[in-house]
C-alpha positions as CSV (number, residue, x, y, z in Angstrom):
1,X,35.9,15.4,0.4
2,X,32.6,15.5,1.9
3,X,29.7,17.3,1.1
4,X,30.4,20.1,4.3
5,X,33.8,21.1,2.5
6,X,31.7,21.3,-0.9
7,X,29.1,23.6,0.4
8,X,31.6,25.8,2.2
9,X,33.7,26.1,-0.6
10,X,30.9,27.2,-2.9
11,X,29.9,29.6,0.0
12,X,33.2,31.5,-0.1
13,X,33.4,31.5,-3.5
14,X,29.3,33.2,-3.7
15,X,30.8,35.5,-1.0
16,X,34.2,36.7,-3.3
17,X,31.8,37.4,-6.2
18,X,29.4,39.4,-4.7
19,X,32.2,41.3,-2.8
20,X,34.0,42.0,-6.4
21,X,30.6,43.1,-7.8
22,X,30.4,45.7,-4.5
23,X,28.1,44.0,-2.7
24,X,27.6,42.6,0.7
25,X,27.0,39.2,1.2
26,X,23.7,37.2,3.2
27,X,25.1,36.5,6.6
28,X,25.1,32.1,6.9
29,X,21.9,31.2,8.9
30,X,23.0,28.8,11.6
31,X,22.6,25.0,10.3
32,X,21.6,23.7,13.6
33,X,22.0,23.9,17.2
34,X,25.8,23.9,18.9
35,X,27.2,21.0,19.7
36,X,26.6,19.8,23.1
37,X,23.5,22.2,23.4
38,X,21.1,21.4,25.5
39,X,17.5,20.5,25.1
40,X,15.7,23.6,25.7
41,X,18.4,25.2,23.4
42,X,17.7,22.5,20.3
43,X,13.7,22.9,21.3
44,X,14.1,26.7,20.3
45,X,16.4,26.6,17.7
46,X,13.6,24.1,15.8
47,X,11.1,26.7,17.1
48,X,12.4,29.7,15.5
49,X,13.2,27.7,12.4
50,X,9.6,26.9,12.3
51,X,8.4,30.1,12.7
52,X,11.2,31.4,9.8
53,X,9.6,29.2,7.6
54,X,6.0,29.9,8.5
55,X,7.0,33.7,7.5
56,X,9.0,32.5,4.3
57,X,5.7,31.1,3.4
58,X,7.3,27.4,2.6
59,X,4.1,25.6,4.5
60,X,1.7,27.5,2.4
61,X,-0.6,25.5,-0.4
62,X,0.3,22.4,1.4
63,X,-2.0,18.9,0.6
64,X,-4.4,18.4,2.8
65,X,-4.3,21.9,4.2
66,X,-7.0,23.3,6.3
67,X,-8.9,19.8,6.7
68,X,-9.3,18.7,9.6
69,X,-7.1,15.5,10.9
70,X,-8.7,11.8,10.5
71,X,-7.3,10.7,13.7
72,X,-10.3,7.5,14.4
73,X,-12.7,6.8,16.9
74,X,-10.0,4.3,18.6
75,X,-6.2,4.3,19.6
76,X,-4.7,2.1,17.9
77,X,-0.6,2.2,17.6
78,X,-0.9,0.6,13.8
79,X,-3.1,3.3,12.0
80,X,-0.4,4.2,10.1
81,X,0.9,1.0,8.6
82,X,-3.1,0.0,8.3
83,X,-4.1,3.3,6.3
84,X,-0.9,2.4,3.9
85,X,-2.3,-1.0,3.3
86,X,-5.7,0.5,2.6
87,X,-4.3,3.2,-0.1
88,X,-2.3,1.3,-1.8
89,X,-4.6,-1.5,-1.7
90,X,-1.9,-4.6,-0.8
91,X,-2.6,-7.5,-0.3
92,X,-0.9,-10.8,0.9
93,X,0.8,-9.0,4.3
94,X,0.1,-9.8,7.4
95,X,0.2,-13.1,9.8
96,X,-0.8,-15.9,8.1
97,X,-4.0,-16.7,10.3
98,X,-5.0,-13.1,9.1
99,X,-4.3,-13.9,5.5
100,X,-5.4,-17.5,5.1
101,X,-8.6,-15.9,6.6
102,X,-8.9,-13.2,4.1
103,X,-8.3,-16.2,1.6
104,X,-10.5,-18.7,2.8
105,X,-13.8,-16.0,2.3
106,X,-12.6,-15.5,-0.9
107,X,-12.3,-18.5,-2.4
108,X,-14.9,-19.0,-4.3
109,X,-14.5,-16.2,-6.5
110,X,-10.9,-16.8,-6.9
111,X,-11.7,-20.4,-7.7
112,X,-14.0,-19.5,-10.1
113,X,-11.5,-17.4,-12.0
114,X,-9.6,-20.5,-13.2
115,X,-10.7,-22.6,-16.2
116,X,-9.4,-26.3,-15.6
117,X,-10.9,-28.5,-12.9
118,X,-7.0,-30.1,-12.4
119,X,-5.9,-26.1,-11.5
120,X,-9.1,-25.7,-9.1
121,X,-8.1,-29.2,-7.2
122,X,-4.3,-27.7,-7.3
123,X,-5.2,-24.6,-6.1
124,X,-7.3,-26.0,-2.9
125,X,-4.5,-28.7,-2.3
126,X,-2.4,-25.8,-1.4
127,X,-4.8,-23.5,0.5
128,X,-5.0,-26.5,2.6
129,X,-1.2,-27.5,3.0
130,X,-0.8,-23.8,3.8
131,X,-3.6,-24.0,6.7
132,X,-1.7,-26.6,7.9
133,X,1.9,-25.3,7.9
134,X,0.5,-22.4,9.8
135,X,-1.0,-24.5,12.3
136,X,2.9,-25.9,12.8
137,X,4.1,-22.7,13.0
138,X,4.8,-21.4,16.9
139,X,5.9,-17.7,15.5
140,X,3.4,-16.1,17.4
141,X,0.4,-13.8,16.2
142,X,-3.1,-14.6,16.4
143,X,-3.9,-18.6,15.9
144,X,-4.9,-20.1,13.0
145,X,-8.9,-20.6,13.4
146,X,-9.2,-21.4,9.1
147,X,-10.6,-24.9,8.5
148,X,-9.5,-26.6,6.0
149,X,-12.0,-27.8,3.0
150,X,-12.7,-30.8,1.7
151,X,-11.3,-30.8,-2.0
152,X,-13.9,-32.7,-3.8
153,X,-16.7,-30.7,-1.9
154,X,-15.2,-27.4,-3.7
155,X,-14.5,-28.7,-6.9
156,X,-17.5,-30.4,-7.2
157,X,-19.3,-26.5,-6.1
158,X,-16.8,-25.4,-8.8
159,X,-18.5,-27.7,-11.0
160,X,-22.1,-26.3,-10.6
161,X,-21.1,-22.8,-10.5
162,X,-19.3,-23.5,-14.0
163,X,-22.4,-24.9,-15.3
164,X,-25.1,-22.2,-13.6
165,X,-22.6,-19.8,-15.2
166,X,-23.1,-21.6,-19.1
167,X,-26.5,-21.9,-18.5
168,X,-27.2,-18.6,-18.2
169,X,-24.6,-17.7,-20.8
170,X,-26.8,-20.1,-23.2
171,X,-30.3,-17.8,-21.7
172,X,-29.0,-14.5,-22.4
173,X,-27.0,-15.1,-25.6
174,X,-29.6,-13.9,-28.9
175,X,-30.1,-16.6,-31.2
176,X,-28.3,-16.9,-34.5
177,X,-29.7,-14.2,-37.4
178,X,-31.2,-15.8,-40.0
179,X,-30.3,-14.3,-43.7
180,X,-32.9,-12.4,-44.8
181,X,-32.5,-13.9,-48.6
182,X,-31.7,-17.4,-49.7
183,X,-28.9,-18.0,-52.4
184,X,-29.8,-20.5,-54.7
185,X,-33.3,-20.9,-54.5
């Protein structure tokens, strides 16, 4: 039975009650235009709809209401998809050469978030075999411009960073409190 049958049956029996209790019921607004309408006909069929609704008051205290549009200095045809990536703040979409970009600028700080220097050499090991599988790849999309870096040049960066970063931990820290009294004197 599908979902048409279900609605009409509830319809007629609305319409039986209301007759019983003496009362006339709400004529059925059309649910679209006729079939084989044309398009002038659909075009003023959503028209009046529109217009039902704006006198229903169904558009009123919508978001965003009353501001003005943030339509961009520039046409682009992927604003939308590009505004989506922006609020919801994704990351890891796009073409590669876009990504690997994205990734090579931020290296050092991801880099620095791991602990081991055998994770840091892992982790560049595969930013470069990535770089280079892109390169293979003939999917289209911009080319891939990232270089790839030399592994013992960024761990050994890693390395002074590390220590910079332990140094200055050692600076800042207060030294230990002394007791103010002695046991056992």
């Amino acid at each position: 039975m599908s979902d048409d049958a279900r609605q009409a049956a509830e319809r007629y029996r609305l319409d039986r009650e209301l007759r019983d209790a003496g009362l006339e019921p709400e004529p059925a607004e059309p649910t679209g235009p006729a079939r084989g309408s044309t398009a002038a006909e659909r075009a003023a069929f959503v028209e009046t709809s529109i217009q039902q609704a704006i006198r229903r008051g169904e558009f009123d205290d919508l978001p965003g209401a009353g501001k003005p549009l943030d339509l961009g200095t520039s046409h682009d045809p992927d604003w939308w998809i590009r505004r989506k990536i922006e609020t919801e703040q994704l990351t890891g979409l796009g073409p590669p050469a876009l990504t690997l970009r994205v990734e090579h600028a931020e290296m050092d700080e991801r880099l620095d978030a791991i602990a081991r220097e055998p994770d840091v050499r892992e982790a560049v090991e595969d930013f470069n075999r990535r770089v280079i599988e892109a390169r293979r790849q003939l999917q289209g999309g911009p080319p891939v411009v990232t270089p790839t870096v030399d592994v013992d040049a960024v761990v050994a960066a890693w390395n002074d960073r590390r220590r910079a970063r332990e140094e200055a931990a050692a600076v800042a820290a207060p030294p230990p409190r002394r007791r103010w009294f002695r046991r056992g004197r």
